[in-house]
Backbone as JSON Lines, residues from 0, in Angstrom:
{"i":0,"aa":"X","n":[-107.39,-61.6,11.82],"ca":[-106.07,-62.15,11.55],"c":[-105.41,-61.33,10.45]}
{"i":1,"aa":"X","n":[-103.98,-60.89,10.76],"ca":[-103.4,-60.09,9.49],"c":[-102.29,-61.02,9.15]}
{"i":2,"aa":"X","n":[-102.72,-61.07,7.66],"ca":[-101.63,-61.79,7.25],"c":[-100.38,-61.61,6.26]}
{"i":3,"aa":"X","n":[-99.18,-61.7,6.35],"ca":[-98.35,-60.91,6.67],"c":[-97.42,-60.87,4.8]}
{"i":4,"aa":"X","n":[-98.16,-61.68,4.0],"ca":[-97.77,-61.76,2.5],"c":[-99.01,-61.03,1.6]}
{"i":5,"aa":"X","n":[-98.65,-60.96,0.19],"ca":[-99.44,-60.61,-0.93],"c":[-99.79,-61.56,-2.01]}
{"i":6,"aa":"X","n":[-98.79,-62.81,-1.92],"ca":[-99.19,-63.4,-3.17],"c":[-99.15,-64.88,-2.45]}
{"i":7,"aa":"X","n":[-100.03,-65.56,-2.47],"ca":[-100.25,-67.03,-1.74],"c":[-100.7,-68.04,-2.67]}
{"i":8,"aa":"X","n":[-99.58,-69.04,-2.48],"ca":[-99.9,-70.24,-3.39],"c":[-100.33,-71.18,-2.37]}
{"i":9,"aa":"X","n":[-101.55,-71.83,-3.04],"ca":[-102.52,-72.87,-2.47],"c":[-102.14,-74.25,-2.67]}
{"i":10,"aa":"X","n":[-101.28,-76.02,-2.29],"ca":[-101.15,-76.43,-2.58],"c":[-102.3,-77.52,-2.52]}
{"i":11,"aa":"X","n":[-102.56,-78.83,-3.11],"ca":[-103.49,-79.42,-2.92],"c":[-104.43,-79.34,-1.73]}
{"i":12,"aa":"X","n":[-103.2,-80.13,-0.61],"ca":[-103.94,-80.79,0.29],"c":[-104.87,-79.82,1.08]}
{"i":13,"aa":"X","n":[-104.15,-78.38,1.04],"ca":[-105.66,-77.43,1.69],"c":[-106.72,-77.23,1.52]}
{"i":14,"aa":"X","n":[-106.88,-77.22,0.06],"ca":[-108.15,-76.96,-0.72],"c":[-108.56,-78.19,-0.52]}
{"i":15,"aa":"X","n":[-108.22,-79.28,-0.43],"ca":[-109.05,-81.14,0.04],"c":[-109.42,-80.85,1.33]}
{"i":16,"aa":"X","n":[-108.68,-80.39,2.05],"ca":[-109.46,-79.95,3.59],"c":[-110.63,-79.01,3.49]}
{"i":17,"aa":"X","n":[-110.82,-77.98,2.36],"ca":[-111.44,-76.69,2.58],"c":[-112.67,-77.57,1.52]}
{"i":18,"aa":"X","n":[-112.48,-77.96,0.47],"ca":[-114.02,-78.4,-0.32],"c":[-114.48,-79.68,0.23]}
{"i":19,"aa":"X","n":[-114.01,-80.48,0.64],"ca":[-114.01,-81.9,1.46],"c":[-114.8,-81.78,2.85]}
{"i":20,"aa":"X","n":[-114.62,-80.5,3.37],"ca":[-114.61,-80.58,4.34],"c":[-114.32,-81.2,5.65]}
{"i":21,"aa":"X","n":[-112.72,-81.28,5.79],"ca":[-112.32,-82.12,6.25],"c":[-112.93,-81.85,8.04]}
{"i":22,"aa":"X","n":[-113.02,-83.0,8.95],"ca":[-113.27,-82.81,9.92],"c":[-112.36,-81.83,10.91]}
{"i":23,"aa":"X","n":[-111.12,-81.67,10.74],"ca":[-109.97,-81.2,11.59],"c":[-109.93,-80.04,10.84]}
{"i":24,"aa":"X","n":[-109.45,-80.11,10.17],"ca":[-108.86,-79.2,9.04],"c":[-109.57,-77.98,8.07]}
{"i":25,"aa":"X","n":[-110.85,-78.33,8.16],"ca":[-111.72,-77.59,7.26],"c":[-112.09,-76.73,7.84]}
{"i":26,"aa":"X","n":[-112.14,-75.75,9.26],"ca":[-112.38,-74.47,9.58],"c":[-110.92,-73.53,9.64]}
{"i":27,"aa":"X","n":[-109.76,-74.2,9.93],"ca":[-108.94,-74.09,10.04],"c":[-108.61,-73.21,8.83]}
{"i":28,"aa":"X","n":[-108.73,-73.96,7.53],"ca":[-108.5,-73.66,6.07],"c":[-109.29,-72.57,5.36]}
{"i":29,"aa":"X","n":[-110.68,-72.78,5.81],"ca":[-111.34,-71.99,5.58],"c":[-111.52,-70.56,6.05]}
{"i":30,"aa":"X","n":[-111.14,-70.46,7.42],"ca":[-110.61,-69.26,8.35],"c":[-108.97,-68.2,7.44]}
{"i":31,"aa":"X","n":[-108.38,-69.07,7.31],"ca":[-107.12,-68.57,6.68],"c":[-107.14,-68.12,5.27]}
{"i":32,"aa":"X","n":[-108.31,-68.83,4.72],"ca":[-108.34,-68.81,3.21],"c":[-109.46,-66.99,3.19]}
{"i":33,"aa":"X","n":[-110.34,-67.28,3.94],"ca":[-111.06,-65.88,3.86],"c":[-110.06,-64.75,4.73]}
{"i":34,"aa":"X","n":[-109.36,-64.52,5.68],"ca":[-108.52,-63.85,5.98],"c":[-107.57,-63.4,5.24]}
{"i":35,"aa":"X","n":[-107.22,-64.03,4.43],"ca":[-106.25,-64.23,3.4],"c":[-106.92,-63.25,2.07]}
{"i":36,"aa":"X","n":[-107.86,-63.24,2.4],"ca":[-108.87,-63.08,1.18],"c":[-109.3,-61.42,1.56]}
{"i":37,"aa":"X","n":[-109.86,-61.19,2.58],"ca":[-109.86,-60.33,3.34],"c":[-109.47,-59.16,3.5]}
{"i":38,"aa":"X","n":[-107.78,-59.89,2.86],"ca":[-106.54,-58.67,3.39],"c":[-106.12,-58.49,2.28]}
{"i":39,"aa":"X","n":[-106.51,-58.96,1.27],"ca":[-106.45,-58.56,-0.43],"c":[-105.62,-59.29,-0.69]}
{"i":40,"aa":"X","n":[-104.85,-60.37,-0.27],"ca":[-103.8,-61.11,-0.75],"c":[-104.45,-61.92,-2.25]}
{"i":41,"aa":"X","n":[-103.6,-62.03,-3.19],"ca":[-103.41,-63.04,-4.03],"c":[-103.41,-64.09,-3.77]}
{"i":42,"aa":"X","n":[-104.49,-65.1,-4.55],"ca":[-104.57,-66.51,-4.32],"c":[-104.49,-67.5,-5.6]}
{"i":43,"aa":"X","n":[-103.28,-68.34,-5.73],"ca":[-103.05,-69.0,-6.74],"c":[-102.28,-70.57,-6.39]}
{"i":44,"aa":"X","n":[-103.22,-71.71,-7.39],"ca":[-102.46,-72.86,-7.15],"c":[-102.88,-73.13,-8.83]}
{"i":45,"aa":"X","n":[-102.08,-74.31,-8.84],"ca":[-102.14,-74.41,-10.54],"c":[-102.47,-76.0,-10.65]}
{"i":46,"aa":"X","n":[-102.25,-75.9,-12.25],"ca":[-103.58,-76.88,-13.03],"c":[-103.05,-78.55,-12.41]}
{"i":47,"aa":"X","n":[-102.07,-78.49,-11.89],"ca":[-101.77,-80.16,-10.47],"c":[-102.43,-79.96,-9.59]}
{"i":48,"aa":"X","n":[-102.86,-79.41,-8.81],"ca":[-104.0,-79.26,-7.91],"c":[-105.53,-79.41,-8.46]}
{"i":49,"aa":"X","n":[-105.6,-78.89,-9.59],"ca":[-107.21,-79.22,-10.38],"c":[-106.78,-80.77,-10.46]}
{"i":50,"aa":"X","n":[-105.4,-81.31,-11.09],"ca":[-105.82,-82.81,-11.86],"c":[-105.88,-83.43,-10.44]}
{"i":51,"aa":"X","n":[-105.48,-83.15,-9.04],"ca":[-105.49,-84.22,-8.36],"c":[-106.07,-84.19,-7.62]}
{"i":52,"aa":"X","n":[-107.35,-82.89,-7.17],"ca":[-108.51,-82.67,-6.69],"c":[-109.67,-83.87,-7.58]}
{"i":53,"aa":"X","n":[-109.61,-83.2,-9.02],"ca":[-110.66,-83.74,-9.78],"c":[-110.54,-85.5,-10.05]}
{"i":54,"aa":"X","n":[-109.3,-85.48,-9.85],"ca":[-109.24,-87.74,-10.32],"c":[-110.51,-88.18,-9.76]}
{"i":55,"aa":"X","n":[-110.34,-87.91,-8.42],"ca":[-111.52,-89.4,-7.9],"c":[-113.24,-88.22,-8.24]}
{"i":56,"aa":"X","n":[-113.27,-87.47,-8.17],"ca":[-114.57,-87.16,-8.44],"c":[-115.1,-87.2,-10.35]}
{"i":57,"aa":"X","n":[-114.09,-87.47,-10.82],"ca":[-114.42,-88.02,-12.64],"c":[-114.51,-89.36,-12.24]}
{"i":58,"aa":"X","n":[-113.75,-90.42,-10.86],"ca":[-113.56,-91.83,-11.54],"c":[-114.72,-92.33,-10.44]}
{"i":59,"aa":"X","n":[-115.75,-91.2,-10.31],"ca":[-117.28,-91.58,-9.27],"c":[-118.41,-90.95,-10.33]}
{"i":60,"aa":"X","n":[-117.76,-90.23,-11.15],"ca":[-118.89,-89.13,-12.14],"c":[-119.67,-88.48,-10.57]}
{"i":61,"aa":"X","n":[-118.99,-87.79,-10.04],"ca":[-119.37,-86.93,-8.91],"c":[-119.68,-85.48,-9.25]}
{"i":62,"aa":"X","n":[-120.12,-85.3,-10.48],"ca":[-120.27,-83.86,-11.37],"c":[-120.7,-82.78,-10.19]}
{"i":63,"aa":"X","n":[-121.45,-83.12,-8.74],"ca":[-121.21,-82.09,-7.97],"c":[-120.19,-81.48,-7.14]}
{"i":64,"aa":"X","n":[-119.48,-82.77,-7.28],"ca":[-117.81,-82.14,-6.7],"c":[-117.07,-81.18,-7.86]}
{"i":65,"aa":"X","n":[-117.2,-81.99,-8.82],"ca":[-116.12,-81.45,-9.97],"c":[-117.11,-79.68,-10.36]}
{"i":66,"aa":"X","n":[-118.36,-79.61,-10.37],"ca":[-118.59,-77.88,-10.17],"c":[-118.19,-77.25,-9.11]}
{"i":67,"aa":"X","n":[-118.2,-78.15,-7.99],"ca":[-118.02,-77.16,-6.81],"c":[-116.71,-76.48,-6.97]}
{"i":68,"aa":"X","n":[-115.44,-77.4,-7.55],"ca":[-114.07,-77.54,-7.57],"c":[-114.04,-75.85,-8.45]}
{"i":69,"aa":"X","n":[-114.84,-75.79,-9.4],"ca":[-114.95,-74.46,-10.49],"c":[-115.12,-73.34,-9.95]}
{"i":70,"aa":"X","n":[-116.3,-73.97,-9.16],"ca":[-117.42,-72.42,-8.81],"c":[-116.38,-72.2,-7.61]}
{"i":71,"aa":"X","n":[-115.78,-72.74,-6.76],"ca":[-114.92,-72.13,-5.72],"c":[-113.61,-71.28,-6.19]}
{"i":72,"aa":"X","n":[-113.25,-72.16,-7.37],"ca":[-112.2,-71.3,-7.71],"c":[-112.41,-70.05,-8.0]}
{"i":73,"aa":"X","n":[-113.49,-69.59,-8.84],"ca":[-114.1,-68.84,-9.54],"c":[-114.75,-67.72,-8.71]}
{"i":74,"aa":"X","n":[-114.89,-68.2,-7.62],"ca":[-115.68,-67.15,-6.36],"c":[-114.88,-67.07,-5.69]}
{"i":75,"aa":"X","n":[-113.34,-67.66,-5.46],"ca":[-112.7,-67.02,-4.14],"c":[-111.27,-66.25,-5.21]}
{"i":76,"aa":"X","n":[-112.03,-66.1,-6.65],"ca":[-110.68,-65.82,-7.44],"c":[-109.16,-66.21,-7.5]}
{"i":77,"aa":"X","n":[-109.01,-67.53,-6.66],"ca":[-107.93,-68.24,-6.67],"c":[-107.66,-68.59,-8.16]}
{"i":78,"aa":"X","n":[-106.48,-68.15,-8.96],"ca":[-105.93,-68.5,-10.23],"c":[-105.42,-69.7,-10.47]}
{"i":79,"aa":"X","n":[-105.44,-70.87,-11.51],"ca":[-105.15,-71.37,-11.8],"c":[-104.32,-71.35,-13.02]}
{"i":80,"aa":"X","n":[-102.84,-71.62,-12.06],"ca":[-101.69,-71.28,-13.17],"c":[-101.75,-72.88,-14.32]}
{"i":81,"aa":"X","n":[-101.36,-72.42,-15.35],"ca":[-100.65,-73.32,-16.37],"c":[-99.22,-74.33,-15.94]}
{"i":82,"aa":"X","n":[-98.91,-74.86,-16.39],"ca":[-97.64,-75.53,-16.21],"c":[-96.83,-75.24,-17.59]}
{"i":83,"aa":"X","n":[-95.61,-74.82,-17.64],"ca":[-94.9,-74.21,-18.78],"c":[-93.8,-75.1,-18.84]}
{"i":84,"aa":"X","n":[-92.7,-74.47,-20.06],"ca":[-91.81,-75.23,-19.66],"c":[-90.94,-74.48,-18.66]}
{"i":85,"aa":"X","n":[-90.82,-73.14,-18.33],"ca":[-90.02,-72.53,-17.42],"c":[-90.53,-73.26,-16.06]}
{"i":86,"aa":"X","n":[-91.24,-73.43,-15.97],"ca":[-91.94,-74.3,-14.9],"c":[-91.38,-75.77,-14.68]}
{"i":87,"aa":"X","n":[-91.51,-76.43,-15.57],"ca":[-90.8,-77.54,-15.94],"c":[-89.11,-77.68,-15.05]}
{"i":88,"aa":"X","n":[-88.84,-76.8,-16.09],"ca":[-87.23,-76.49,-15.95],"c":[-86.8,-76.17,-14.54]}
{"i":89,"aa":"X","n":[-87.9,-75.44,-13.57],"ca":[-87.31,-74.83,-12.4],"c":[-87.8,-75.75,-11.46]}
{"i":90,"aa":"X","n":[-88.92,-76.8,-11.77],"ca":[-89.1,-77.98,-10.94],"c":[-88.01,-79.05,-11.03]}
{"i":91,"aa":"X","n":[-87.4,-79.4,-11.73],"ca":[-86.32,-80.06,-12.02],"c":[-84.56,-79.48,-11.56]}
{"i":92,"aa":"X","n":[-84.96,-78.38,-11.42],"ca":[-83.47,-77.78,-10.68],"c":[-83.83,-77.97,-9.07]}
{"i":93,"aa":"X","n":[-85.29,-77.61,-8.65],"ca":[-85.76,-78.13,-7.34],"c":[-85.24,-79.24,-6.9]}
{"i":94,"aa":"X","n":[-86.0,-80.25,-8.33],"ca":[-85.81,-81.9,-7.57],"c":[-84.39,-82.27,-7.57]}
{"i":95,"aa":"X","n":[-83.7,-81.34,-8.03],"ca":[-82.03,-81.75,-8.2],"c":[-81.35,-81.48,-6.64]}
{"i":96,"aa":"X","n":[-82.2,-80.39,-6.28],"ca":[-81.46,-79.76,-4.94],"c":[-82.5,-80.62,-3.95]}
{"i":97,"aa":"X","n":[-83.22,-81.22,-3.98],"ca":[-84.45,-81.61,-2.68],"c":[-84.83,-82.49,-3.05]}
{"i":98,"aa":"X","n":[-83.96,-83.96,-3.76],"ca":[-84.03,-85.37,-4.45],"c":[-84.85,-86.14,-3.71]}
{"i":99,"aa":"X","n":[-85.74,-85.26,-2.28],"ca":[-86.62,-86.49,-2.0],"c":[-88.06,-85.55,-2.14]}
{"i":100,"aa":"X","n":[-87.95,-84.58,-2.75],"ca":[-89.93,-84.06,-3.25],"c":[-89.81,-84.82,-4.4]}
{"i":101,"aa":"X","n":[-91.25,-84.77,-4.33],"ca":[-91.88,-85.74,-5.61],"c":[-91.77,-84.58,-6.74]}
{"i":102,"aa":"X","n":[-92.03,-84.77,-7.99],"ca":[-92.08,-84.26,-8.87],"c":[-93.64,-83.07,-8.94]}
{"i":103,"aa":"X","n":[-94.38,-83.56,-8.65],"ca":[-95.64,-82.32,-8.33],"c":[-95.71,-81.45,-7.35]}
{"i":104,"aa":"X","n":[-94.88,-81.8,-6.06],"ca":[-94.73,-80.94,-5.24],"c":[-93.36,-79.51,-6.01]}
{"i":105,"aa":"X","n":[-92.5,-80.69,-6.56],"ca":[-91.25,-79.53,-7.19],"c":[-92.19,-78.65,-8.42]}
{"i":106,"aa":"X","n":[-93.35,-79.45,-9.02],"ca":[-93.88,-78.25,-9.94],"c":[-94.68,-77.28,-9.13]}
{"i":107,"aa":"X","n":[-95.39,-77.78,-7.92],"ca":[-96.34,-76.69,-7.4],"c":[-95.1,-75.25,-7.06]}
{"i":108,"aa":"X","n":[-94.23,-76.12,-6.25],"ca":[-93.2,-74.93,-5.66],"c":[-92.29,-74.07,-6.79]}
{"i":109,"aa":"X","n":[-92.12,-74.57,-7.75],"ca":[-92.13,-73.71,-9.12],"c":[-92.58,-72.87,-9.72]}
{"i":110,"aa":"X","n":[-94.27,-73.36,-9.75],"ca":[-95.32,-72.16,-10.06],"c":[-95.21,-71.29,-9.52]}
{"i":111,"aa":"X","n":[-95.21,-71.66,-7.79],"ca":[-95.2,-69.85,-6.55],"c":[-94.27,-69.67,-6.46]}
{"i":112,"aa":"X","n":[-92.93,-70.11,-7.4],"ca":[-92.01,-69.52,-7.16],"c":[-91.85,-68.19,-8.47]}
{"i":113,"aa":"X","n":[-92.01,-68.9,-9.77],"ca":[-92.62,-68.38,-10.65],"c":[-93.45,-67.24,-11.06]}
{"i":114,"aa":"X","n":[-93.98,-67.12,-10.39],"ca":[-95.55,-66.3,-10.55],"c":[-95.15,-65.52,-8.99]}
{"i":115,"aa":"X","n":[-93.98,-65.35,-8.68],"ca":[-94.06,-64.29,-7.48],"c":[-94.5,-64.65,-6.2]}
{"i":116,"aa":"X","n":[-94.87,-65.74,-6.0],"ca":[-95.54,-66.04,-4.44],"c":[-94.88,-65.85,-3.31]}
{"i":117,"aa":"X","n":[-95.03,-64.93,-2.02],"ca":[-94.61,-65.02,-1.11],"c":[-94.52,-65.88,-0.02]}
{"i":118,"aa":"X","n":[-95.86,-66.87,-0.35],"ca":[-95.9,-67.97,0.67],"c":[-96.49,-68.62,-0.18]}
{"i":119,"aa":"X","n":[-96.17,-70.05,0.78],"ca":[-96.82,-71.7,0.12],"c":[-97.6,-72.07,1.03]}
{"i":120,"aa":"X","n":[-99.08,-72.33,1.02],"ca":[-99.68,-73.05,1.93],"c":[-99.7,-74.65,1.84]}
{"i":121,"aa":"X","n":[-99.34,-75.37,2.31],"ca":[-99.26,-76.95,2.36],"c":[-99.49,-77.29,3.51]}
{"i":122,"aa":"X","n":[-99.4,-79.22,3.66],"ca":[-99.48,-79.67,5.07],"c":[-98.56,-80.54,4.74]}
{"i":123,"aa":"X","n":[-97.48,-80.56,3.82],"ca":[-96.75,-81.55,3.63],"c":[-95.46,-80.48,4.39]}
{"i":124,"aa":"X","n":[-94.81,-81.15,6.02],"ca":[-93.97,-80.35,6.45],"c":[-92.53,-80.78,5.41]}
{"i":125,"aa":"X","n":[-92.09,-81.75,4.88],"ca":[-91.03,-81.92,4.16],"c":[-90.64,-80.76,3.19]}
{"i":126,"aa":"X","n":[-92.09,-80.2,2.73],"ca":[-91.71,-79.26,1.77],"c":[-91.3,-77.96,2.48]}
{"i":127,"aa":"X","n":[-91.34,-77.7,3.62],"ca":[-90.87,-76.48,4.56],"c":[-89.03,-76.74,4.79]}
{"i":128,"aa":"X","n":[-88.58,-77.52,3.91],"ca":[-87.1,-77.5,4.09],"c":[-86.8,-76.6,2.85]}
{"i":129,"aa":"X","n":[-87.24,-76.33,2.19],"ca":[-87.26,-75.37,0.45],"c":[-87.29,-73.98,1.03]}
{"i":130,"aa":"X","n":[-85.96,-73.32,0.92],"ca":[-85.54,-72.12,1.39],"c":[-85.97,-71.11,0.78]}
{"i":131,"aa":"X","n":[-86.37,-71.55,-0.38],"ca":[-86.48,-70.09,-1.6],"c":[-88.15,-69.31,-1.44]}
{"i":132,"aa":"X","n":[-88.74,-69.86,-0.36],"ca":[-90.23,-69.8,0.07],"c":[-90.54,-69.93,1.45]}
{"i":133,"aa":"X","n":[-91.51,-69.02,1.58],"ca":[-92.24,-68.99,3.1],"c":[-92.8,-70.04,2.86]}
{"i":134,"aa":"X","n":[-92.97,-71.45,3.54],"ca":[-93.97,-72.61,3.62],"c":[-94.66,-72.51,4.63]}
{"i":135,"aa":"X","n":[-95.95,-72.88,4.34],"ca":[-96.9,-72.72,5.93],"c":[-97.73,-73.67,6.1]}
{"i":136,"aa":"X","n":[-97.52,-74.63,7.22],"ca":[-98.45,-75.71,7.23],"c":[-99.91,-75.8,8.03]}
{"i":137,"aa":"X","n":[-100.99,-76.32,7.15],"ca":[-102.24,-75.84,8.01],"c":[-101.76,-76.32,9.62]}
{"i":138,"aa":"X","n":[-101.04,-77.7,9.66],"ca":[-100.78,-78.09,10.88],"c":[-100.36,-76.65,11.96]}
{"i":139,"aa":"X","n":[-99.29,-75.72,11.24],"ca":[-98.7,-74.6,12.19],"c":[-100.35,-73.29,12.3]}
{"i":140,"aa":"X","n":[-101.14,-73.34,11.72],"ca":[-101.98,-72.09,11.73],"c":[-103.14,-72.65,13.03]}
């Protein structure tokens, strides 16, 4: 598979399909994520994706989820951006123009907008109305 960007932002729900192993979804993710990987692309989602991966595996003390959550990042070199205030600021001009994303989706799409991303991987299709980004839903791969 060639894939056709350099800098790819990861939003939650893929990486819940890809460490979860979701039944549908988890070869799917995992196929795209090493292809992706493969073809030297850049891989980055930021520190809202750690807090909302990690909630329920701190509120189980699931300490083998919450390493796995590390050691994957850490081995597939996916970056975990910061949240700034330029970040802040450009999620909030989002939610001004697209008054029905939630506020974490307007920061994820901030970060890759931010940090250069050519594409957004999500499964949330609402967020594929945001012009300023390639959106790609595991549903379309």
């Amino acid at each position: 598979m060639i894939v056709p960007f350099r800098k790819l932002f990861l939003d939650t729900a893929p990486l819940v399909y890809y460490l979860d192993d979701h039944e549908y979804y988890a070869d799917i993710v995992q196929n795209f994520i090493l292809a992706s990987a493969m073809n030297g692309v850049e891989m980055l989602t930021s520190v809202i994706t750690a807090t909302e991966y990690l909630t329920y595996p701190y509120r189980n003390n699931d300490t083998e989820k919450i390493s796995t959550f590390f050691e994957f990042t850490a081995k597939t070199k996916i970056s975990l951006i910061p949240i700034d205030i330029a970040i802040a600021e450009r999620a909030a001009q989002i939610r001004a123009n697209y008054p029905y994303f939630k506020t974490m989706d307007s920061l994820q799409l901030a970060a890759a907008l931010l940090n250069n991303c050519d594409a957004f991987l999500t499964n949330d299709k609402q967020l594929c109305q945001f012009s300023e980004l390639s959106c790609i839903t595991v549903d379309s791969l």
